[in-house]
BAZARO-310909 format. One record per residue (C-alpha): residue number from 1; residue in three letters; x, y, z. Coordinates in steps of 0.1 Angstrom, whole numbers, plus 2048, in hexadecimal, padded with zeros to 3 digits. Example, Ala and Ser with C-alpha at 12.3 -4.5 7.8 and 13.67 -1.06 7.14 Angstrom:
2
BANU num residu   X   Y   Z
BANU   1    ALA 87B 7D3 84E
BANU   2    SER 889 7F5 847
//
This chain:
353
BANU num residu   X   Y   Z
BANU   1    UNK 577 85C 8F2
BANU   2    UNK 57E 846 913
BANU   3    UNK 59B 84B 922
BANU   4    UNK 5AE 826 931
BANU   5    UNK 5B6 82B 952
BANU   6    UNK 5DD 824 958
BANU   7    UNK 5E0 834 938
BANU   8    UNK 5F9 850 948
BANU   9    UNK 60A 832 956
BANU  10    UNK 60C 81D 939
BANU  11    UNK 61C 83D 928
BANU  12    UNK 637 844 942
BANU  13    UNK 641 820 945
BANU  14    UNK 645 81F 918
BANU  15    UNK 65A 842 91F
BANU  16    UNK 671 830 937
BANU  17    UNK 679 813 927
BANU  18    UNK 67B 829 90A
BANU  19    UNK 69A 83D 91E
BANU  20    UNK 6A9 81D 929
BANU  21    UNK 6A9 80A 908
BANU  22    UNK 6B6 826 8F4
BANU  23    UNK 6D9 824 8FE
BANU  24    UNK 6D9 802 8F2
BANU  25    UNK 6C9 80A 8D1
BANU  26    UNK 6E1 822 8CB
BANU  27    UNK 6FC 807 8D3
BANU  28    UNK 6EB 7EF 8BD
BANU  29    UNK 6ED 808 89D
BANU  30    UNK 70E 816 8A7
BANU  31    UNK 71D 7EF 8AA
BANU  32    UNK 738 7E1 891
BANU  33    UNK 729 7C8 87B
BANU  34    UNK 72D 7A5 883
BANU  35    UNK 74B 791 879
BANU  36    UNK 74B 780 855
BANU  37    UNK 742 761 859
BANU  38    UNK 75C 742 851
BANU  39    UNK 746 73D 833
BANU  40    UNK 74D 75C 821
BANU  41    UNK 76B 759 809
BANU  42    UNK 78D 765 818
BANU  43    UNK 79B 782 80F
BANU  44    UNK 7C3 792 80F
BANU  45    UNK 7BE 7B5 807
BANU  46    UNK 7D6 7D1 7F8
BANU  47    UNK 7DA 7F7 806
BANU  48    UNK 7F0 810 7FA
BANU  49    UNK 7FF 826 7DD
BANU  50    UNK 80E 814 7BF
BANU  51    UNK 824 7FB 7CB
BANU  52    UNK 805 7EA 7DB
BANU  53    UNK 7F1 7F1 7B9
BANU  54    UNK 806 7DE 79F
BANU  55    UNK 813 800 78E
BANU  56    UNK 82C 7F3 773
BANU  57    UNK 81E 7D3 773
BANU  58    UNK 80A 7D7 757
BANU  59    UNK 7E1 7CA 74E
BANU  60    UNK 7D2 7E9 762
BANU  61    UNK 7AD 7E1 76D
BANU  62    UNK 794 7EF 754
BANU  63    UNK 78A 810 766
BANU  64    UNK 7B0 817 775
BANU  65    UNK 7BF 81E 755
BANU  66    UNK 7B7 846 755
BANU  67    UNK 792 842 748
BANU  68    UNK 780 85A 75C
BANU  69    UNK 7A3 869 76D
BANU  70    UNK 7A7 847 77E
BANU  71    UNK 7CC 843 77C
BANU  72    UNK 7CF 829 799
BANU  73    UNK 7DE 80B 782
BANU  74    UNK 7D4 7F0 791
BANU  75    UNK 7E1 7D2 784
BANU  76    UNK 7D6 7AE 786
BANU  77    UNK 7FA 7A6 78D
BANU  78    UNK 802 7BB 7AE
BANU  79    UNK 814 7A4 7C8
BANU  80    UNK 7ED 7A2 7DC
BANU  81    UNK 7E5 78C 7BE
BANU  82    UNK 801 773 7C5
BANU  83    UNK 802 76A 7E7
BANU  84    UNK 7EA 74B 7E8
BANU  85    UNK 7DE 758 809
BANU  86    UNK 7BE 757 803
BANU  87    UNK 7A3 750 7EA
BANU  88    UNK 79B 775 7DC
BANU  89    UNK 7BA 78F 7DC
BANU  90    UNK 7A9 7B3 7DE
BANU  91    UNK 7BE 7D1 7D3
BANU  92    UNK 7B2 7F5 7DE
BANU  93    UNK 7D5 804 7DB
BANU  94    UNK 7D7 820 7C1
BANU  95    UNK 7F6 831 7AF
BANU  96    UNK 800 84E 7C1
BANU  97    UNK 7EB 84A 7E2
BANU  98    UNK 7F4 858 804
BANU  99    UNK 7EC 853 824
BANU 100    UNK 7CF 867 823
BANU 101    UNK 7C5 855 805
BANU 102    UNK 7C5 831 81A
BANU 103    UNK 7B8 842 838
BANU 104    UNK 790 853 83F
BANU 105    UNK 789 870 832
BANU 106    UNK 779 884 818
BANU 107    UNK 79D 885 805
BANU 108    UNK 79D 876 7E0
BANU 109    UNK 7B5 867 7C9
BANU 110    UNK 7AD 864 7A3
BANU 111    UNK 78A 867 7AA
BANU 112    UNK 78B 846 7C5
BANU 113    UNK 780 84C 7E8
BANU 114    UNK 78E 841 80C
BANU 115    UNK 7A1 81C 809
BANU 116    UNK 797 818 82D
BANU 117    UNK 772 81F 826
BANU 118    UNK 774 805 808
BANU 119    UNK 788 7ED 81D
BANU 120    UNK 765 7EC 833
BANU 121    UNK 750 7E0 818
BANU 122    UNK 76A 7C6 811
BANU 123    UNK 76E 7BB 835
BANU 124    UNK 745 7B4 834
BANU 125    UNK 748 7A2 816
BANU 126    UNK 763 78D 81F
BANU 127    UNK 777 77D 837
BANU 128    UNK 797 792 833
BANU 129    UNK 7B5 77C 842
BANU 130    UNK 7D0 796 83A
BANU 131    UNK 7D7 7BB 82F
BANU 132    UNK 7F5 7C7 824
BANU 133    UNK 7FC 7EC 827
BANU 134    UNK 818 7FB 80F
BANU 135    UNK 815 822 813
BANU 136    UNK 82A 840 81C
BANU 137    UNK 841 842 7FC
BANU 138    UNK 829 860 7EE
BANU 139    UNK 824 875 811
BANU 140    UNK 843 88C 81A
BANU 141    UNK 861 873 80D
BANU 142    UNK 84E 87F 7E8
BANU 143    UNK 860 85F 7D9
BANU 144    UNK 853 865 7B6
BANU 145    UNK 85C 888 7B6
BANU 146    UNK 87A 87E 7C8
BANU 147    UNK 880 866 7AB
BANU 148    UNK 880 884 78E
BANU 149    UNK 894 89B 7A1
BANU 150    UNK 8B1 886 79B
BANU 151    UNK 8A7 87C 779
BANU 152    UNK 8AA 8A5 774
BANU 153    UNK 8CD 8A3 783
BANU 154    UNK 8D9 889 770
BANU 155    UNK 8CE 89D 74E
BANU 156    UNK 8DB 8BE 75F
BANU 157    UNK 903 8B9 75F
BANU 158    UNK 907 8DB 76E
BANU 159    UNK 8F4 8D1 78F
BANU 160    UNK 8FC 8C3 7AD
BANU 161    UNK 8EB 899 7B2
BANU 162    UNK 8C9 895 7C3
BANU 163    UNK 8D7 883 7DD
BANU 164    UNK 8E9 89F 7ED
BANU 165    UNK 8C5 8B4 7F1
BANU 166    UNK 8B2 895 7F8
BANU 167    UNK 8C9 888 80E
BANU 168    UNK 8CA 8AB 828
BANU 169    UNK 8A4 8AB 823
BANU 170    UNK 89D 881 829
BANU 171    UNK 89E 87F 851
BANU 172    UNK 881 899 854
BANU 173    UNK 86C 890 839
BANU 174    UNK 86B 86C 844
BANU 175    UNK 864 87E 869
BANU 176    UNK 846 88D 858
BANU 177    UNK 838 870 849
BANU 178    UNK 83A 858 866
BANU 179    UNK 81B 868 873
BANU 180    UNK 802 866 857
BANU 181    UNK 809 842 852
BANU 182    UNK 805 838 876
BANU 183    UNK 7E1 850 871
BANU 184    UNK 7DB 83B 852
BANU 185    UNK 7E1 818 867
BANU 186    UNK 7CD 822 880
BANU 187    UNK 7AD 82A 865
BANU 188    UNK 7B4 809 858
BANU 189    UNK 7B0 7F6 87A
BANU 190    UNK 795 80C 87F
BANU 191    UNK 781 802 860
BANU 192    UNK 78A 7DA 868
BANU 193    UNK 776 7E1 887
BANU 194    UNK 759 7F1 87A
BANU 195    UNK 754 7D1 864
BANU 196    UNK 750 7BE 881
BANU 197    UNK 779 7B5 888
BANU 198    UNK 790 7B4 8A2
BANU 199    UNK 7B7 7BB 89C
BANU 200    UNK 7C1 796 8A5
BANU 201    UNK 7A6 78B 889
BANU 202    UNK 7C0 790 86D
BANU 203    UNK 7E3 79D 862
BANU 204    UNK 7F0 7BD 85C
BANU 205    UNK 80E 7C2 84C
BANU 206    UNK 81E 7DF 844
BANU 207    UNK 838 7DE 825
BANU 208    UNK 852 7F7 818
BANU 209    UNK 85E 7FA 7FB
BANU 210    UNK 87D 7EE 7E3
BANU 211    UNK 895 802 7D2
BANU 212    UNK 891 806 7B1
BANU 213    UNK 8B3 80C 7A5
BANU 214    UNK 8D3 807 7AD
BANU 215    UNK 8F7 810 7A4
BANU 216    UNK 905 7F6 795
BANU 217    UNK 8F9 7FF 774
BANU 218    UNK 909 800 752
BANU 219    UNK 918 818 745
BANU 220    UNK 8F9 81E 729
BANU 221    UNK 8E2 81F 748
BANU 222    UNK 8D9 844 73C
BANU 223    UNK 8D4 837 71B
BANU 224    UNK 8C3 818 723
BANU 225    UNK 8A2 826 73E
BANU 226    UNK 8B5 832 75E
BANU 227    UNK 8BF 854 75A
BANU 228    UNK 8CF 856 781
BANU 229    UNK 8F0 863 787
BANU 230    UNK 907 843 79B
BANU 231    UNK 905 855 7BE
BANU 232    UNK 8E4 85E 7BB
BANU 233    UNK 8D8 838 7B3
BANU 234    UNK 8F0 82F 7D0
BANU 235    UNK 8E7 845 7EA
BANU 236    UNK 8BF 83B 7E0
BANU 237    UNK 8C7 814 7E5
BANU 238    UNK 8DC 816 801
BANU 239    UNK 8CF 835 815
BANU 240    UNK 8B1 83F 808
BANU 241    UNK 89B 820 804
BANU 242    UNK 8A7 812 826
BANU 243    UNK 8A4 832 83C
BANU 244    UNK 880 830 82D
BANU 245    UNK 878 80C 834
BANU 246    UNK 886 814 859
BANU 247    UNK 86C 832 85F
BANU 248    UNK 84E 81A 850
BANU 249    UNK 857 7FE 869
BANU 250    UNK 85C 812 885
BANU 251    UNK 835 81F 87E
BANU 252    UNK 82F 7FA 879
BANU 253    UNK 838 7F0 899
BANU 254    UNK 824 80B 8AB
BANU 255    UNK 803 801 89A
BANU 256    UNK 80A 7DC 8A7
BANU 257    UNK 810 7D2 883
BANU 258    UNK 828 7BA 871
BANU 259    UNK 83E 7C6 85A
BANU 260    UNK 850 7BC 83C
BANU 261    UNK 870 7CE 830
BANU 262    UNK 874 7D1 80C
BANU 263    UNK 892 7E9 809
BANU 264    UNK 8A3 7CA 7FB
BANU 265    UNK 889 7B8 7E6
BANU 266    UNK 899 7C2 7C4
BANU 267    UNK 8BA 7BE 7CB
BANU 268    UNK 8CE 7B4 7AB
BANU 269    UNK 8B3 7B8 798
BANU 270    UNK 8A9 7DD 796
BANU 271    UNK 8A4 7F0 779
BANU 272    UNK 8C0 7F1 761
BANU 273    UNK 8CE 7D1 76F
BANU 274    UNK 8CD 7B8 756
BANU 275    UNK 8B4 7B6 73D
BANU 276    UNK 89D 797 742
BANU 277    UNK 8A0 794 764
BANU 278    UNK 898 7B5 770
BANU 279    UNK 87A 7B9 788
BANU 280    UNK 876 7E1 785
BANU 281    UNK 86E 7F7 765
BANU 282    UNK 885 80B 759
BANU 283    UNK 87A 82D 751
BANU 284    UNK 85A 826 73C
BANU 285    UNK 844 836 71E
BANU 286    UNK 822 82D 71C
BANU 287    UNK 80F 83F 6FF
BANU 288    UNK 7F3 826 700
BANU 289    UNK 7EA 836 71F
BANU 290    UNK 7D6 84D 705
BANU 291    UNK 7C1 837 6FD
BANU 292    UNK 7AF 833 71F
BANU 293    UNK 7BC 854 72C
BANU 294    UNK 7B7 86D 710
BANU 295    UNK 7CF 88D 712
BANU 296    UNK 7D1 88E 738
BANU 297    UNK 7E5 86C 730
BANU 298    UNK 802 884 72A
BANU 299    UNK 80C 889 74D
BANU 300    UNK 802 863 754
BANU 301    UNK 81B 854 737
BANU 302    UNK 83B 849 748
BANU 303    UNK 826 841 76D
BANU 304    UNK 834 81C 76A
BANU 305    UNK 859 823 76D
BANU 306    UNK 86E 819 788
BANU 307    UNK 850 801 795
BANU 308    UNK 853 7DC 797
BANU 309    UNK 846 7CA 77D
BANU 310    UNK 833 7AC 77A
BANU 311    UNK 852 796 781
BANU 312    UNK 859 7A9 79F
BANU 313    UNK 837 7AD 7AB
BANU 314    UNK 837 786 7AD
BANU 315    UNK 851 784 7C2
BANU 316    UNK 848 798 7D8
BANU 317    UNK 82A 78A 7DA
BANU 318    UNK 83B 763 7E4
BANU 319    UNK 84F 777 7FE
BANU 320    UNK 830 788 80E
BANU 321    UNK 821 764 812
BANU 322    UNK 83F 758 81E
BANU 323    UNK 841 775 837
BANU 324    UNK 81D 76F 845
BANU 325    UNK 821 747 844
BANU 326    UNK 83A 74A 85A
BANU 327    UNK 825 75F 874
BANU 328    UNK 844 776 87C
BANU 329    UNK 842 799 88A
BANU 330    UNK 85C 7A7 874
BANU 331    UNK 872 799 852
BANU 332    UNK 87E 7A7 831
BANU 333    UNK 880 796 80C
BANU 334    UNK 8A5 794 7FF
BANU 335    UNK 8AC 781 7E1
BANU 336    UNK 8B9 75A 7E4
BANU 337    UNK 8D4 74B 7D6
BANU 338    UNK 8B9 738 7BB
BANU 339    UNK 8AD 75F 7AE
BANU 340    UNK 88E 761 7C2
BANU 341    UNK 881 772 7E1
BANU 342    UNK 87F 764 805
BANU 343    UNK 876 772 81F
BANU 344    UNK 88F 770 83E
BANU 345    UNK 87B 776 85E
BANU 346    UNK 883 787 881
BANU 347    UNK 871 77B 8A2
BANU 348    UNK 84B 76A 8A3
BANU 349    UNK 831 784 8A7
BANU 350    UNK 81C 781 8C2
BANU 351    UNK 801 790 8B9
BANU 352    UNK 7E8 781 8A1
BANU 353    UNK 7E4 79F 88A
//
């Protein structure tokens, strides 16, 4: 064989543009996708537990209603669905989820992976305008839970409320949670700008949650779906729900997000209000959970109480579009004099997500 001359050359100057274009290649695969373009259909997208899902809002998507041990309950009717924000409304909030649940990680919930690392897909897909984050409830403040200890209290005569444990124990379990939903934000910002996004190309809102009951019931409210003792409904409405909503938009705020309070949302028409016009479930039995569900549906049958329900759901769904119309940093949905939602705003936001 004849060896070219220059071919020692030749090989030295391929191995150094080899060093010097490696960095970049490395960049290149390591780079966020590019931006949607405008021609991709927008997008609002849902994060969170089941206030974000649709839980008690009934018409669960095929596949969330326990087959498989997917308990997630979405429902066609979550709040996402009526904000007219966009033209597609995705849901990726699940029943039950937790900050780890929204943020990366290997964590699962009813068999679903990361909500962050599905948002991603999404983001690539479409053009995602807005993303509303309703989480927290199921970290340290253990609302559910929460919820059944005073049911137990209110059947137990002999013990002392819920409230008066909950209420010593409140302060440091919101303390605890404010950190995992700030880690949970961050994910989520983090996954909008592996899809190619940067924070001012949409809106991030972060929402709390409304009070299910309250303590202006009747007298039959045991009776009648809310088995809650007066002070313990009370001190959830009044203390409870709003100490709560403070902690979430205090992490809001920190994450340069906007925030919507709904500590207020169901006011006058909680559970065991007036029948009709109620925008929460009372305490709820579902046995046809068995039919999707099989036995496990046992510990799945009464997961729509104390949820909004479809009614409610599309109220707070108006408000939320009210809320990011309005381009505000902060606001809250109280009820109007005409039995709907509005949403009352606080100061323009300057940023643009």
């Amino acid at each position: 064989m004849t060896r070219l001359r220059g071919g020692g050359a030749l090989a030295a100057l391929a191995s150094t543009a080899m060093l010097l274009l490696t960095p970049a290649l490395a960049d290149a695969a390591t780079a966020p996708a590019a931006p949607a373009p405008a021609d991709r259909p927008t997008a609002v997208v849902a994060l969170g537990d089941s206030s974000a899902a649709g839980e008690g809002a009934g018409s669960y998507e095929v596949g969330t209603r326990g087959e498989g041990g997917d308990w997630c309950h979405r429902s066609p009717n979550a709040y996402i669905a009526h904000t007219g924000l966009a033209e597609t409304a995705v849901n990726l909030a699940c029943s039950g989820a937790s900050s780890a649940n929204v943020g990366f990680g290997a964590a699962r919930h009813y068999t679903e992976a990361s909500q962050a690392q599905r948002l991603i897909a999404v983001a690539r897909t479409h053009r995602v305008t807005m993303l509303v984050a309703q989480l927290g409830a199921n970290d340290d403040p253990a609302f559910g839970p929460s919820v059944v200890s005073c049911v137990v209290a209110y059947l137990s005569p002999s013990r002392q409320g819920c409230s008066v444990a909950l209420a010593e124990q409140w302060p440091n379990r919101l303390a605890a949670m404010r950190p995992k939903v700030a880690g949970a934000l961050a994910d989520v910002r983090s996954a909008m700008r592996q899809a190619g996004y940067s924070d001012q190309d949409y809106v991030l809102v972060v929402a709390s949650y409304p009070s299910p009951v309250t303590e202006s019931m009747p007298r039959t409210h045991g009776f009648s779906g809310c088995p809650f003792r007066v002070q313990d409904a009370r001190w959830g409405r009044t203390e409870a729900v709003p100490q709560l909503s403070a902690a979430l938009g205090e992490v809001a705020g920190k994450a340069n997000a906007r925030f919507l309070d709904l500590s207020r949302a169901t006011e006058g028409h909680e559970a065991c209000t007036t029948q009709g016009t109620e925008w929460v479930r009372r305490l709820t039995v579902n046995p046809k959970a068995f039919a999707d569900g099989g036995l496990a549906a046992v510990s799945h049958l009464a997961q729509e109480s104390f949820h909004p329900n479809a009614l409610g759901d599309a109220q707070v769904g108006s408000c939320l579009a009210q809320f990011v119309q309005a381009g505000a940093r902060s606001g809250k949905c109280v009820p109007s004099g005409a039995g709907a939602l509005r949403a009352v705003v606080a100061q323009p936001s300057p940023l643009g997500g």
